[in-house]
N, C-alpha and C positions, 0 to 999 in steps of 0.2 A: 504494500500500500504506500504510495505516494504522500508527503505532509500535505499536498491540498486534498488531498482526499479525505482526510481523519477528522475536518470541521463535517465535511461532508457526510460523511460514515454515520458519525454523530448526530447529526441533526435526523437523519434516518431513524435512526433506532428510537431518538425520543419521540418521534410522530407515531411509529409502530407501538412505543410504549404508550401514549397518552389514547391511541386507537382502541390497544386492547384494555384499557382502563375507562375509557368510554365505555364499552360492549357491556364490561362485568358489573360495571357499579350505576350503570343508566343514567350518565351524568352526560353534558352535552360541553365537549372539549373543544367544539369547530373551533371556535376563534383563537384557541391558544394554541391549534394545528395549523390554523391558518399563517400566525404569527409568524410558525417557522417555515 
């Protein structure tokens, strides 16, 4: 992995985490998904 990739990577996984954190607790994350 490249260093510009690791903000990238990053930013990834928080979307994927804040998604499945949506799903499970039926809370509405759009806008702090959107953010990133």
């Amino acid at each position: 992995m490249l260093d510009f990739e690791k903000p990238l990577f990053e930013i990834k996984n928080k979307i994927e985490s804040l998604k499945e954190s949506q799903e499970k607790n039926d809370v509405d994350l759009q806008e702090e998904i959107e953010m990133l």
